[in-house]
N, C-alpha and C positions, 0 to 999 in steps of 0.2 A: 858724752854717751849717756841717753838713759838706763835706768832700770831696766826696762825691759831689750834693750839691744845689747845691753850687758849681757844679763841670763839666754837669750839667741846665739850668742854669742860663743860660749862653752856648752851650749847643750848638743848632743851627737843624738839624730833620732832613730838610729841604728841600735846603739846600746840603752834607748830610752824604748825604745817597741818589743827591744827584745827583753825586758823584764816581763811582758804581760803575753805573749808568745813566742815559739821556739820561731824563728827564721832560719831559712835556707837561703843559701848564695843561690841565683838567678841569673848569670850573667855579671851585668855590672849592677843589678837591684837585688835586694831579697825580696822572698816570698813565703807567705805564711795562711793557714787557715784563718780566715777572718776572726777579728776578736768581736765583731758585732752582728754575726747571724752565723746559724747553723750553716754548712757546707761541707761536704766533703772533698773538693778539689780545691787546691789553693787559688783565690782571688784577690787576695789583699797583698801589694806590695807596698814595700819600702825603699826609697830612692835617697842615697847617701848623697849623692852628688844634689840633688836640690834641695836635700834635708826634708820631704815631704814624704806624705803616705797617700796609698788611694786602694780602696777597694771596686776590683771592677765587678764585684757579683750584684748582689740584692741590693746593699746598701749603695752605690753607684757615687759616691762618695773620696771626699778626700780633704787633705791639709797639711799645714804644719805640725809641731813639737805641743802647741798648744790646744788647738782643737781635737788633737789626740785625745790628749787627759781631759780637757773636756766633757770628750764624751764617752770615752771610758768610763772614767771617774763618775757622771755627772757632776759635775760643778762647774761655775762660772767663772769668767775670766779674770778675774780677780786672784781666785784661790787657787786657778791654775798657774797662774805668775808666783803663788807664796811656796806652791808644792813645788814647782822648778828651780825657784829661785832656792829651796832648802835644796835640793837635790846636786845642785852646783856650786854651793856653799857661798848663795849671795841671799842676806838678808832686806827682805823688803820692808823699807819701812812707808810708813802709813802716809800717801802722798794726801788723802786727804785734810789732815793735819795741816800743810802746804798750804791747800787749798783756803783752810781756815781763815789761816796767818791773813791770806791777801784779802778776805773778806772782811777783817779786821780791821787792817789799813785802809782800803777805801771806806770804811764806817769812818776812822779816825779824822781823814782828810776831809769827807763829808760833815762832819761836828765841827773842822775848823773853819770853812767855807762858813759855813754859819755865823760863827763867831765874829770873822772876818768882816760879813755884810753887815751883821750887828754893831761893829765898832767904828765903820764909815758914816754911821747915822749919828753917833755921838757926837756932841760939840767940837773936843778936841781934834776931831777929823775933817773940820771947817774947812780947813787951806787945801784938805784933799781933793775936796769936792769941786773946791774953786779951782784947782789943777785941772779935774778931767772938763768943768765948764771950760777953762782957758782953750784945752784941747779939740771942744767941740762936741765933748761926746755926750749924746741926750738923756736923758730919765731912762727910757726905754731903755740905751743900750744899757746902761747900771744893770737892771736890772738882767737884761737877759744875758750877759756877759756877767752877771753876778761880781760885780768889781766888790772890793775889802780893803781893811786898814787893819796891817797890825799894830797896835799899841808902841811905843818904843819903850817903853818901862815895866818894870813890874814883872817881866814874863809872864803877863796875864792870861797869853795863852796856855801855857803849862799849865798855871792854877787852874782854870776854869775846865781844861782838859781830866786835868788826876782829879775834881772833885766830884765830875761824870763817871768816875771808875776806871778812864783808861790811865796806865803806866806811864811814870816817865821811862821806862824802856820801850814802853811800845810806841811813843811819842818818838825817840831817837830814830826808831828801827823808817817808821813813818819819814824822815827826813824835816819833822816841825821843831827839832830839840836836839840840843848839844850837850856836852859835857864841860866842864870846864878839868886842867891836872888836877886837880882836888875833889874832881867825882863829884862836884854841881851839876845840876840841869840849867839850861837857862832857853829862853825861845832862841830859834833860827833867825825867824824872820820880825824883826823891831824897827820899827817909824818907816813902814810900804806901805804903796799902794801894792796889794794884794789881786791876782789873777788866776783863779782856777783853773787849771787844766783838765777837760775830761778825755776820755780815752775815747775809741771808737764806739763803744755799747755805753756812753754817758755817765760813766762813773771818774768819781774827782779822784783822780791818777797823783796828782801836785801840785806847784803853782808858780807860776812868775812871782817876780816881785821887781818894783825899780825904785829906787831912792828918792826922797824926795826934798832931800839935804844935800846941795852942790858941794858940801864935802866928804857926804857918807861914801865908802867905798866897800862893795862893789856897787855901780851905780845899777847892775840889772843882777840878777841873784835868783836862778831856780831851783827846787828841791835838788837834792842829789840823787843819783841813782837809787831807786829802793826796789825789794818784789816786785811792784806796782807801779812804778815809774822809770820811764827810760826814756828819753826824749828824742831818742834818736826811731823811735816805734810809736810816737806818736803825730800826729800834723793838726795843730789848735784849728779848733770851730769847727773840725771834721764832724763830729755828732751832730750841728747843725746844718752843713752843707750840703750833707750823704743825696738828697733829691735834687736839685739844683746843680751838682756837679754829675749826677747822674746824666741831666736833663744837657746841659749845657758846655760841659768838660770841668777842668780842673784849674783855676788861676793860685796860683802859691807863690803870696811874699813870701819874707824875713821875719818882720818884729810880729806880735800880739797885738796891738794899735793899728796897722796897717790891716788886718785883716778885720778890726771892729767898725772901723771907719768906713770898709767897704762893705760889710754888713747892714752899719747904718744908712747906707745911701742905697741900700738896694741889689747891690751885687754879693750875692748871698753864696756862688761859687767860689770865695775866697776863701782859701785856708793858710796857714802860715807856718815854716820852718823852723822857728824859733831861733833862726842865724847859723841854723847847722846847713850842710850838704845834703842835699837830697840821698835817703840811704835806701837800701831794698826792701826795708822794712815798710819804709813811709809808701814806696814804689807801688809795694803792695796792696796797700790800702785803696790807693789812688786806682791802680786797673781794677781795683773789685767793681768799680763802679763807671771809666770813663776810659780811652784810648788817648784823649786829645786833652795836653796838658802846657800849658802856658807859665815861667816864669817872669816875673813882674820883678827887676831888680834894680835897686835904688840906684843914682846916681853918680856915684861917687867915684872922680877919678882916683881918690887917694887909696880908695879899698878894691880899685879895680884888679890885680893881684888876686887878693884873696877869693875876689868874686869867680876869676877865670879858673883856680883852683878848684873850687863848689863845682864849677861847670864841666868841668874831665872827669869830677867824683861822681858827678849826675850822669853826663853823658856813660862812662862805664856801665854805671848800674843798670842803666834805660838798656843798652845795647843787650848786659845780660837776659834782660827781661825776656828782649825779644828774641834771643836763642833759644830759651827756652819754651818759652811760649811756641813758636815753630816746630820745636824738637816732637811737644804735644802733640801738636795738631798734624804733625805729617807732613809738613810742608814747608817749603824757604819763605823767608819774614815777607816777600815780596809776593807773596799768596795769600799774604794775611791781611783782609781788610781791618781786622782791629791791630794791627801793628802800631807802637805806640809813636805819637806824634809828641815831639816834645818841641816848646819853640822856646823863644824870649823875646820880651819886652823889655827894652830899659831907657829909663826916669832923664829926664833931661840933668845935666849938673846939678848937683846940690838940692834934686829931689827926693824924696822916700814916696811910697803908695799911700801915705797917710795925708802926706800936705799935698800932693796931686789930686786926690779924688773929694779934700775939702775945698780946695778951692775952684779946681775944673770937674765937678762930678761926669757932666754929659762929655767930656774927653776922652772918660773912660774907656768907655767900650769901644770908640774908633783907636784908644790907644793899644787895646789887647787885639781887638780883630790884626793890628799893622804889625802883630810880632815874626821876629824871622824863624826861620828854622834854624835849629842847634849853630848845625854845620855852618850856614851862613852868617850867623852872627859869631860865633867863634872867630872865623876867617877875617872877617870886618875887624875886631879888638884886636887880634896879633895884627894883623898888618897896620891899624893905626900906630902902635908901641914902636914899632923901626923904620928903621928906614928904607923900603924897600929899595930903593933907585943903587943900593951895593948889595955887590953879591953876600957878604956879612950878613946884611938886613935879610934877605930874602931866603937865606939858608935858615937861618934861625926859626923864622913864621912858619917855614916848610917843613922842618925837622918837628916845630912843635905839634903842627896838624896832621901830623901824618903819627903821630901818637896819639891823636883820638880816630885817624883811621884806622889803626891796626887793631882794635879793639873791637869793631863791625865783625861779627861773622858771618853774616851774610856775604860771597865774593860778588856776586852782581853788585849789592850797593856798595861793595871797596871799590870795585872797579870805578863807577859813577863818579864816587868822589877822589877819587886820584883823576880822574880824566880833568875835574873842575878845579885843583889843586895843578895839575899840568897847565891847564888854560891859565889860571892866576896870575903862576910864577914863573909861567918859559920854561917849565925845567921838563927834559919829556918823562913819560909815564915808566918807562922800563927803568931810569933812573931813580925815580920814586917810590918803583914797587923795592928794586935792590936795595936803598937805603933807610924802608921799614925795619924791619926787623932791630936796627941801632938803635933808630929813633922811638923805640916803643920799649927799648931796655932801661929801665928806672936808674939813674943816676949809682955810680958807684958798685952795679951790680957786677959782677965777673961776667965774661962771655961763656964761660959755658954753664952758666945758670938760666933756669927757664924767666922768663917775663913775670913779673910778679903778677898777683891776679889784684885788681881794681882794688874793689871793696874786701871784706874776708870773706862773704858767701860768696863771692867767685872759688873760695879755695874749696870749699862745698863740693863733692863730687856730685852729679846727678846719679839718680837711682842705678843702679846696676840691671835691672831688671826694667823693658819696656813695659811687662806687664804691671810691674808696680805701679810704674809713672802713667799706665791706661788706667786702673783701678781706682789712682788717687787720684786720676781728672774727672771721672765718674761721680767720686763723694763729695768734691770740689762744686761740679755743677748743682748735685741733691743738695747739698747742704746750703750753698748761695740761691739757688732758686730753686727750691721744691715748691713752696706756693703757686711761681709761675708756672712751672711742666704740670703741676697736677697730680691728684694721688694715682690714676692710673698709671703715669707714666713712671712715677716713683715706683709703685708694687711692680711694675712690669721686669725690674733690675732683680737677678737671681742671684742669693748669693751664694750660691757653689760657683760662680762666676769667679771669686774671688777666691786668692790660694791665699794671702794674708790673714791670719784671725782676726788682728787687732782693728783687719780693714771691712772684716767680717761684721763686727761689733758695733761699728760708730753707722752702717749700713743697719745696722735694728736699730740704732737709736733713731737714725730715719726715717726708719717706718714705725716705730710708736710715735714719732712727730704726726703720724696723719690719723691714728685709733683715740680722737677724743677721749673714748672711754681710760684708756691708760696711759694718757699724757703724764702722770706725774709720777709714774712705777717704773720708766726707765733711764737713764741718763747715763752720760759720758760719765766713767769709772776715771775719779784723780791719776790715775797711770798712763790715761789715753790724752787725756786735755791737752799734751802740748802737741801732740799728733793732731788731734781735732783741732787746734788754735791754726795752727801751719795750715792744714786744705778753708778751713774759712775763711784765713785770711791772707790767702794768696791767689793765687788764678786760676781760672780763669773770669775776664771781665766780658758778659754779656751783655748786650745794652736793648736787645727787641728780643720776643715772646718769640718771633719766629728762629733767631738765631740761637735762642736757647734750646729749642725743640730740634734742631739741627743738628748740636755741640752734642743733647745727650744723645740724639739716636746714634750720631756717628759714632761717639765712643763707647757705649752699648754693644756695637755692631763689632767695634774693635776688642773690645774686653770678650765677648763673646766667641768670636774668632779666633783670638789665642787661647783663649780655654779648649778649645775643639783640638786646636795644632797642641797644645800641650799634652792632652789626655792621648792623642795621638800617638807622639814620640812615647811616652809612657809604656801604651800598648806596645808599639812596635820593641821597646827593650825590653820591658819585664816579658810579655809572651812569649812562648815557643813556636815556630813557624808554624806545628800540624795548629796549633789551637786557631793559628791566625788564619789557616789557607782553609779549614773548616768551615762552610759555610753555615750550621748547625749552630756555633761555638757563641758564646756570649760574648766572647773576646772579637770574635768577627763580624758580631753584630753590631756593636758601640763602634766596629773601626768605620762598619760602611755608614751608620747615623750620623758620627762625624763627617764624615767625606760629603756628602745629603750637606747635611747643615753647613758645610764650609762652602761649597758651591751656590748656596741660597743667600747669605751674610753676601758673599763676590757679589753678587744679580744684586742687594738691596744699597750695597754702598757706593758711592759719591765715584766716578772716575777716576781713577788711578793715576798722578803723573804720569809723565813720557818715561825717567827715570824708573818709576818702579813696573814698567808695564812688563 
């Protein structure tokens, strides 16, 4: 929980509104003389059940606990989080500080990088060189793949580090430096080849490294977890791919070589897992930019195991993707032309993507174009592993595949693939739908425990509020393509539209993105960044000018819409029937604008399903 869902959390804006005026019960709302313009009939209410205020007089206005004080207070949100946060008795400390810390670290990592390419040019890093020559890989790629040698002796990274200024603490914190029980420093990483890792916005996040002594152990070795680096949030040469996987879709080995080597030949859409599981993090990255995603997986029967493990952890996450993404958009995933398309490729025996595309380059692309879909190639590997021709063999395949169907939420496409699972294995469908539920219950769990969720953002609840998850697809599209929609279309988003403050805020940082003149006077407040990091870098994935123009009208039209039905229900509890049956009444004037504007939003949006008509 952050900071601020903390202080939301204990704040009542009941007994917060009523420090600064007397409230009256109103039903199930209070109401009060507005605390921001003269009046003398009460127009300002307060709604405990949604924790919100609104004045329906002059100011026509309204919000949370925070845009209260706000604008009470004047001050910004910032000092509105330090005033509430003392008020609740949670101290806020200074996330910019945070922020710091990580600028510090990527400066660090980026000094080592340096270091790194400077100690591959040394003599002593001879045999290195002649390693990546053995390998194949050119000058060029050296270079743009910035390859490195750390030293094995001396800890000459440290020295050369702390006589730049930086800490051996900040060195450890960074993941480049150890301790020994005696409180020594000593380097991480001694006698590598050295591989930078940049993150999605191109900064040096950490690094591979592989041995290059058949005895040193481990023989592959990446920074450890730090602020700055998580590997399971990041997909290498993504900063280089971002156009090309835009343009073309998304091919994702395993190792760092496999994805340099397809770099060097031209296929410039590869990026690579670093041997993890595709995770939601990575997921995310990937729809920011494409629907159509292809894994390219080595060979190997002895890891074949491991590999089909990766692929239930992938397939999961994909499937979550696209519930949610549907949830979005108003529509079953089978509505959704960018529904993500996930297939595989896999390496003949005792291949990798690295020694495929050096020795067969022009193979390539016939070899990704011929990959199967998830589902099919899944089907294909179990039923290779038994023996189908006993009912043993064939209960097993079935039992296993029907654990990556119960995980669809889509029932058309369960339907679909039970029908192809019935056709396989002779077994009919009504016996396959009753022996889901078993075969989707994780090993060892009790029956009356629910199905575990896939990855841990399955256990993530979605927004409680549609209007949240409208609001934050809104900042999602501004934020990923305001360039494209254009600053009209950006100015044309109101935000009284939005009842969030915090969604209020990153919505003006928006819009000074397009006032030249004050580009450099606004920015994400350290409190909001990991709010702001979540809608940048998650979905949704546009891929044409017309269906971004599309994505924002419609949800515009939606956000808009529930702002009308919301101020609506408002009226209707806070007012008293004369104000409302009053035609005169200010109260009955906003109720009929609304009603106008909700029948206008109807006339401008897309057809309605059959379901919701």
């Amino acid at each position: 929980m952050t900071q601020l869902d903390d202080v939301k959390s204990r704040l009542d804006i009941v007994e917060l509104v009523g420090g600064y005026v007397q409230l009256q019960r109103s039903g199930s709302s209070f109401k009060a003389n507005c605390p921001f313009h003269q009046e003398r009939t009460p127009s300002f209410f307060v709604f405990p059940d949604r924790q919100s205020w609104r004045c329906f007089g002059a100011c026509a206005d309204g919000g949370d606990a925070f845009s209260f004080v706000m604008k009470k207070e004047r001050v910004d949100f910032r000092e509105a989080l330090a005033r509430l946060g003392a008020r609740v008795g949670i101290t806020i400390t200074d996330q910019s500080e945070t922020a710091g810390r990580s600028q510090l670290l990527f400066g660090i990592n980026d000094a080592a990088r340096q270091f790194f390419q400077r100690s591959l040019a040394e003599p002593e890093a001879a045999f290195v060189r002649e390693y990546l020559l053995g390998r194949g890989v050119s000058e060029r790629s050296l270079q743009t793949f910035e390859f490195g040698y750390s030293p094995a002796r001396d800890n000459r990274l440290l020295k050369h580090l702390t006589d730049a200024g930086y800490s051996a603490e900040d060195l450890v914190e960074a993941g480049l430096a150890r301790t020994t029980d005696d409180g020594r420093y000593y380097d991480l990483f001694r006698g590598r080849l050295m591989i930078p890792i940049r993150d999605w916005s191109a900064r040096v996040a950490g690094f591979g490294s592989r041995a290059l002594d058949d005895n040193a152990t481990p023989k592959y070795l990446n920074t450890p977890r730090t602020p700055v680096f998580d590997k399971s949030r990041i997909l290498y040469a993504m900063n280089l791919a971002k156009e090309p996987v835009r343009q073309h879709g998304a091919v994702i080995v395993e190792g760092y070589m496999d994805a340099v080597m397809a770099h060097q030949h031209g296929f410039d859409n590869v990026v690579a897992s670093m041997g993890t599981a595709l995770t939601e993090h990575q997921v995310a990255l990937v729809r920011r930019l494409t629907h159509r995603v292809t894994m390219a997986l080595d060979g190997d029967p002895a890891g074949r195991n491991a590999t089909l493990r990766s692929l239930e952890s992938s397939w999961g996450v994909f499937q979550q993707r696209d519930q949610r993404s549907a949830g979005q958009a108003g529509a079953s995933v089978l509505q959704q032309p960018e529904a993500l398309d996930l297939r595989v490729a896999e390496l003949p025996p005792g291949k990798d993507p690295d020694d495929y595309i050096r020795q067969s380059p022009n193979d390539w692309t016939e070899f990704i174009d011929g990959a199967s879909p998830l589902f099919d190639y899944l089907l294909a590997a179990l039923t290779d592993r038994v023996d189908t021709s006993t009912a043993d063999g064939r209960s097993w395949a079935a039992q296993t595949m029907l654990r990556f169907v119960a995980h669809v939420p889509d029932p058309i496409k369960r339907d679909f693939y039970l029908d192809a699972l019935s056709a396989h294995f002779g077994v009919d469908v009504a016996t396959l739908r009753a022996a889901m539920p078993m075969a989707a219950r994780p090993e060892g769990q009790s029956r009356r425990t629910n199905r575990a969720p896939v990855t841990a953002d399955d256990a993530t609840p979605l927004p409680g509020s549609d209007k949240n998850a409208t609001e934050e697809l809104v900042l999602k599209i501004l934020l990923q393509h305001a360039e494209q929609v254009g600053e009209e279309a950006v100015k044309s988003v109101r935000s009284e539209w939005f009842s969030r403050t915090e969604n209020r805020e990153i919505l003006r940082y928006v819009f000074s993105r397009m006032e030249p003149i004050s580009n450099d006077e606004v920015s994400v407040t350290p409190e909001l960044e990991q709010h702001f990091n979540q809608l940048l870098n998650s979905d949704p994935v546009l891929s044409t000018p017309a269906k971004i123009e599309s994505a924002l009208k419609q949800a515009c039209l939606r956000l808009q819409r529930e702002h009308s039905i919301d101020q609506n229900s408002q009226l209707t509890s806070a007012m008293d029937e004369e104000a409302l049956m009053d035609p005169n009444s200010p109260a009955a004037s906003l109720l009929r604008d609304n009603k106008n504007s909700l029948r206008e939003i109807d006339q401008l949006r897309q057809p309605a399903s059959p379901h919701h008509r």
